[in-house]
Every structure is written in C-alpha cells, then in structure tokens.
ZAMIDREN-919996 format. One record per residue: residue number from 1; residue in one letter; x, y, z of N, C-alpha, C in turn. Coordinates in steps of 0.02 Angstrom, whole numbers, m for minus. Each point is the difference from the previous one (the first is absolute). Layout:
<atoms>
num residu n_px n_py n_pz ca_px ca_py ca_pz c_px c_py c_pz
NUM a X Y Z X Y Z X Y Z
...
</atoms>
This chain:
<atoms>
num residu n_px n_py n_pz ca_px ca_py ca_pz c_px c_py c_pz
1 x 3791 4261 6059 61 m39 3 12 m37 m66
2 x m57 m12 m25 0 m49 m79 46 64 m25
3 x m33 48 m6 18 39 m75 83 11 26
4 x 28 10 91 67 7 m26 51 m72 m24
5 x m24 m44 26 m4 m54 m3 33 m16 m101
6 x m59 32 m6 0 m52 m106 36 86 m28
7 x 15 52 46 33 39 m47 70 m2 15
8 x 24 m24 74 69 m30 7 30 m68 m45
9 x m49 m23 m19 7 m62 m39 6 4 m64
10 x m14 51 m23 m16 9 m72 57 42 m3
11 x 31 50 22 21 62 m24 83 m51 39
12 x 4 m33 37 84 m50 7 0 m17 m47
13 x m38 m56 m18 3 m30 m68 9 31 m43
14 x m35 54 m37 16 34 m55 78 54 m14
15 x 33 3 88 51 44 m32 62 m61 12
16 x m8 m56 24 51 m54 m18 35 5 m83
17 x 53 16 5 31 9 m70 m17 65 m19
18 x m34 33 37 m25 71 m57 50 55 m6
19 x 1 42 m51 37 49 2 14 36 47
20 x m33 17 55 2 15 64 66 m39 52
21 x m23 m37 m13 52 m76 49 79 11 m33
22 x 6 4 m79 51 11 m33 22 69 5
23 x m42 65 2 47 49 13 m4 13 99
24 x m28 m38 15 54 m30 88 55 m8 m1
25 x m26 m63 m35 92 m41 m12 76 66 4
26 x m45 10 m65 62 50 m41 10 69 67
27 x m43 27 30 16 59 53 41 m42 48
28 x m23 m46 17 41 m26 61 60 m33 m2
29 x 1 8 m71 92 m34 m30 39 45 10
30 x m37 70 10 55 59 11 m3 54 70
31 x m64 m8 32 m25 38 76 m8 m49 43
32 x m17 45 59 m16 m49 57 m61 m20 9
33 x 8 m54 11 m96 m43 m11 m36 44 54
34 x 10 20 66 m53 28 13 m21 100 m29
35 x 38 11 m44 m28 62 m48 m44 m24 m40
36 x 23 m49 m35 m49 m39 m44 m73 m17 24
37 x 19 m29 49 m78 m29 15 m45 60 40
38 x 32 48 4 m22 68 28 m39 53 m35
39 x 34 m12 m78 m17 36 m52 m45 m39 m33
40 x m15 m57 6 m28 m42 m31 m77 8 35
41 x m6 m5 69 m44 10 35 m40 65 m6
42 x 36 50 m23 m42 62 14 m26 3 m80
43 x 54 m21 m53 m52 m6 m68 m58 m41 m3
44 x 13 m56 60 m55 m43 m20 m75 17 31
45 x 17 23 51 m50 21 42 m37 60 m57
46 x 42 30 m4 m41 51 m45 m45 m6 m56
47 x 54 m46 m40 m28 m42 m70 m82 m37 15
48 x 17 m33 64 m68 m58 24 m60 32 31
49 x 30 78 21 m64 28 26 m23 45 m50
50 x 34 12 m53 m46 32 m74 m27 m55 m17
51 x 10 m60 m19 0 m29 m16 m104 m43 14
52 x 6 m2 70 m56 m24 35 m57 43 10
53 x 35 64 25 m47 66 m23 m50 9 m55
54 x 43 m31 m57 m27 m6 m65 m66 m52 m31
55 x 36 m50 51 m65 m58 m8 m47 8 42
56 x 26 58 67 m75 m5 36 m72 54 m18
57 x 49 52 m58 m57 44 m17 m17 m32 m49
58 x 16 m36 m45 m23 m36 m59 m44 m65 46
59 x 7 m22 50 m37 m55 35 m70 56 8
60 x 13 47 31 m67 53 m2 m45 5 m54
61 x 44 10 m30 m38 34 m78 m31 m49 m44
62 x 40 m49 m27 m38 m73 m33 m37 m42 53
63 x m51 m35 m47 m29 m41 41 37 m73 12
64 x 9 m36 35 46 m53 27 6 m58 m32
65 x m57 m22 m59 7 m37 m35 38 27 m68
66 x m13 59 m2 64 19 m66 55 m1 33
67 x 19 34 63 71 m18 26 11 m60 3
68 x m16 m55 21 m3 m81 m15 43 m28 m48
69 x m55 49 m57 34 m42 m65 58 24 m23
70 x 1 63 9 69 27 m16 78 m28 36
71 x m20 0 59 44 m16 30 24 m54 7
72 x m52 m62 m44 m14 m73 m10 64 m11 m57
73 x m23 52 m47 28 0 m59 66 17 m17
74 x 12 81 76 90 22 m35 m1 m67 58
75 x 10 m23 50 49 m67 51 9 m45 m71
76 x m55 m45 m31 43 m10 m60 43 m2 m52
77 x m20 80 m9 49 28 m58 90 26 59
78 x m12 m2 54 41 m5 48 62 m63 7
79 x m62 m52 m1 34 m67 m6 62 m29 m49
80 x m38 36 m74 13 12 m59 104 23 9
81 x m24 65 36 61 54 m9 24 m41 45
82 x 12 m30 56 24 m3 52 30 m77 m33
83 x m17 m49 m57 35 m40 m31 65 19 m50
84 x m9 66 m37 18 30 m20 68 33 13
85 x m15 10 77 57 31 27 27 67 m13
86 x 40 19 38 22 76 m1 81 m9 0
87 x 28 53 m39 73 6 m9 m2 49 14
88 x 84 24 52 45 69 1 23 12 m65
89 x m25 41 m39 37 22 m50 39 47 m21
90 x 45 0 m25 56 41 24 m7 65 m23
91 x m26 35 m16 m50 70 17 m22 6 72
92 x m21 m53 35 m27 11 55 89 m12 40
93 x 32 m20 m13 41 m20 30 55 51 4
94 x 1 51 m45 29 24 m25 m9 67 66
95 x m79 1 m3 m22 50 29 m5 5 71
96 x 21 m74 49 1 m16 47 86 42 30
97 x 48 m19 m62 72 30 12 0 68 m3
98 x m42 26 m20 4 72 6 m14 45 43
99 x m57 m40 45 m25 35 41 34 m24 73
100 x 61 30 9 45 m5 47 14 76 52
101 x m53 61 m17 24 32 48 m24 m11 56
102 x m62 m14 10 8 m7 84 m75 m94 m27
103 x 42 m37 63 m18 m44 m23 m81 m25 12
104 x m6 28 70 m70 m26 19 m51 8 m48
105 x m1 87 m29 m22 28 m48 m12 m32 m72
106 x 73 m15 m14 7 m25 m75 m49 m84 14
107 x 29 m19 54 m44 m90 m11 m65 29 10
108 x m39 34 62 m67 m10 m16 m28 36 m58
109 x 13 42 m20 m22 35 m62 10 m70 m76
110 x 67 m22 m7 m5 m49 m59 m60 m42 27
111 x m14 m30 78 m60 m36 16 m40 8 m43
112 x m31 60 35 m61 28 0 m19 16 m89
113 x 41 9 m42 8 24 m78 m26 m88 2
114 x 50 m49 5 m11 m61 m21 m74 m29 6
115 x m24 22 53 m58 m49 37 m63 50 m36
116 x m2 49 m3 m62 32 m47 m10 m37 m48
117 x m68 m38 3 m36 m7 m50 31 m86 m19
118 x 13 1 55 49 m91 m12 m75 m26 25
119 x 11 m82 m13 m19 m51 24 m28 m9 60
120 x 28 14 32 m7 m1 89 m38 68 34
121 x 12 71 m45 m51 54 14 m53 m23 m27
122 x m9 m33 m52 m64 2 m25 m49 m49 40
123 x 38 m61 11 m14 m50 69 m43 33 55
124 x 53 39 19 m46 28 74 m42 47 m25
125 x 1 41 m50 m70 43 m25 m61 m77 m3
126 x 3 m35 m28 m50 m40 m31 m16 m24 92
127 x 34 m41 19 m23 m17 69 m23 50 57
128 x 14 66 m4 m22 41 62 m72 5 m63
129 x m17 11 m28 m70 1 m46 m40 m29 14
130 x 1 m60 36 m21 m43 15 m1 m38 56
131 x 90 25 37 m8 m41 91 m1 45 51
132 x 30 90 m21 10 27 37 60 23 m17
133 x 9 72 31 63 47 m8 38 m13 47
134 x m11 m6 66 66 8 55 9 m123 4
135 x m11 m8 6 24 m82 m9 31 m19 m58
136 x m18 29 m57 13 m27 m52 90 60 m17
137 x m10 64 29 52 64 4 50 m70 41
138 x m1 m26 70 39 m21 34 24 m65 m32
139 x m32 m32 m12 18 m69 m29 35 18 m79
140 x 7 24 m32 22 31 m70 65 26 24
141 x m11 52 43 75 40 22 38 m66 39
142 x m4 m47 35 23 m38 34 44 m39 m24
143 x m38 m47 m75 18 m49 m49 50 51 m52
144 x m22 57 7 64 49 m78 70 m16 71
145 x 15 8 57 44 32 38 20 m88 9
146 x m44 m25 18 22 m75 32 39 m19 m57
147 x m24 m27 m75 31 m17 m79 71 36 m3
148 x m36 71 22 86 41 m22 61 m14 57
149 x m23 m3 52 39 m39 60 53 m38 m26
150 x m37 m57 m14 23 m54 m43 41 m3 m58
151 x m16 41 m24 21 38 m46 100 28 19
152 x m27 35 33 77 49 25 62 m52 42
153 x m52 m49 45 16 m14 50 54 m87 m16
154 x m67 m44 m28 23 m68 m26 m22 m1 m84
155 x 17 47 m33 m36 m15 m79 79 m29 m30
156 x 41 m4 m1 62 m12 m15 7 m88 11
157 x m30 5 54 m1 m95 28 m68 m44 m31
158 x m53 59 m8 m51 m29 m10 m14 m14 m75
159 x 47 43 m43 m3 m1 m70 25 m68 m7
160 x 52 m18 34 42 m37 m26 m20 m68 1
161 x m54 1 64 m43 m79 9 m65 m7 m36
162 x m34 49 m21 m69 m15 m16 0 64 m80
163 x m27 m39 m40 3 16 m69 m66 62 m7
164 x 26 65 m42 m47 48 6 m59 m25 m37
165 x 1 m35 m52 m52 m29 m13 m37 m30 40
166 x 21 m41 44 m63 m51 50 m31 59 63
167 x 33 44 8 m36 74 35 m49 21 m47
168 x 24 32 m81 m54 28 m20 m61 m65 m4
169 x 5 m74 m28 m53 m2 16 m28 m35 69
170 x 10 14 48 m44 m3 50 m24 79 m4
171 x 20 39 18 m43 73 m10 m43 m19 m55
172 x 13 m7 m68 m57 m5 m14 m69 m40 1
173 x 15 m63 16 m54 m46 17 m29 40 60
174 x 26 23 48 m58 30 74 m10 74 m36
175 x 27 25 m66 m80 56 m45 m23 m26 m20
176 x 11 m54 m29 m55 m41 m48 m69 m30 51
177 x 22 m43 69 m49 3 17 m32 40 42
178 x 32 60 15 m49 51 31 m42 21 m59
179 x 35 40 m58 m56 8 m54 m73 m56 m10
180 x 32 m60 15 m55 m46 m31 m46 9 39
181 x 12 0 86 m47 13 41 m28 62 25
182 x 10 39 m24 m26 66 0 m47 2 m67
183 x 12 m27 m53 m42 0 m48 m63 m27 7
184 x 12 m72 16 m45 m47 39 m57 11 61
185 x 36 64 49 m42 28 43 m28 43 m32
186 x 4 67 m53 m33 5 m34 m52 4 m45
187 x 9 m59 m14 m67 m41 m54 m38 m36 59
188 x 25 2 44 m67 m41 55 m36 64 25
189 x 40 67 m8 m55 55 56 m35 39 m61
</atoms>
C-alpha cells in the first residue's frame, strides 16, 4: 500500500503543470473530454506498465543498495527538473494539430511519444525497483489519469487560481524529499 501510496503522490505532483496536463488542455479545447481521458488512459497504462516492468527486472538484477542510490539520486535530479518545469512547445504543439485523423489514436499516441522517457516514466521505473511492479504500475497510472483529469476537466479554472510555479515547486520538494530518504535508507543498509 506504501509503494502505491508514495507513487500516486509523486507521479500527481510531478505532472501538475507538465507537458502532459498542457497538451490535455490543448486536446480538450477541441474533443470531447471523455475521448480524451480514454486515450489518455490506454497510453498511460501502457507507458506505466513498460515503465515498472523495467524497474522490476532491474530491481532483480542490481543489488538494492545500488538501486537505492540511484534512485536516491535521479528523485533529486527529478526535483531539479520538476523546478525547472516543462513547456508545450510549439513543435509539440504543432504536432498535436496534426494528428486529427482519428482522434483517440492521434491523443494516445502524442501521449505515449510524450511520456517516454519523461520524468514520471522514469519515476515509476526507479520506484517499482525498489517497491514493486503491480502497486507502484497502479498508483503511477492513477496519479498520470487523476493530474490529466484535472487537466481536461478544471485546468482552465485551476490555472487561473494557483500559479504554475507554486505546483512545480511542491512536486519538487516531495522528489527532493523522497530522494533524500531513499538515500538515507541506503547508507543505513
């Protein structure tokens, strides 16, 4: 329950403001929110179960105090990016308008292109490494769909009250201190 627990927590936080949330916005300015969150769901699911897959054979293969540290280390360098922030850029934006023949298709595919190798895949690789594949798969897919929800649903109202800055950093302070304490557990085992 921890691991779905701190990977629902981690992976909301981190797509608050994220490019993800922004090319929501932008699909649902022009389809019907429930295609969106339809297409959104089946990229994500997909994305989060490569994704966890990945950390649980690498949880196999290394020994748990190198996964530790690593995983100690990208949540920081996580923290880092996640201050940083992410922009739609209009290449990406560009490429969102194009892909208009059939829509379910075109949104989860731009998803699924977007979320490779993002922030939040690499998240749930590092945590199923270490908490488990199917809790950490559910809680990851939950927080991408719940954020993007939000996203499609109230991001228009929600932009307008709460500054993308004070989102990115709360996401990053809860990588910063998961990194710290994963590091910390670590050096104690």
């Amino acid at each position: 329950m921890d691991a779905l627990l701190i990977s629902f927590g981690l992976i909301f936080l981190a797509e608050l403001g994220d490019k993800s949330q922004l090319m929501a916005m932008t699909f649902a300015a022009r389809y019907k929110a429930s295609t969106i969150l339809f297409a959104i769901t089946a990229a994500t699911a997909v994305v989060h179960l490569a994704s966890v897959l990945l950390g649980a054979v690498l949880g196999v293969a290394l020994p748990t105090r190198a996964i530790s540290i690593v995983a100690g280390a990208a949540f920081l360098a996580f923290a880092a990016w996640t201050l940083r922030g992410d922009e739609l850029d209009d290449a990406e934006a560009a490429r969102a308008a194009r892909l208009e023949r059939s829509v379910f298709f075109s949104v989860a595919g731009a998803f699924f292109l977007a979320e490779l190798g993002d922030k939040t895949m690499l998240t749930s690789a590092g945590l199923a490494a270490d908490r488990g594949a199917v809790p950490v798969w559910i809680g990851s897919a939950a927080a991408m769909l719940s954020a993007t929800a939000l996203a499609v649903i109230g991001g228009r109202a929600l932009a307008a009250r709460v500054q993308p800055a004070l989102l990115r950093r709360i996401g990053a302070v809860a990588f910063a201190v998961v990194g710290i304490v994963t590091l910390a557990g670590a050096a104690a085992s």
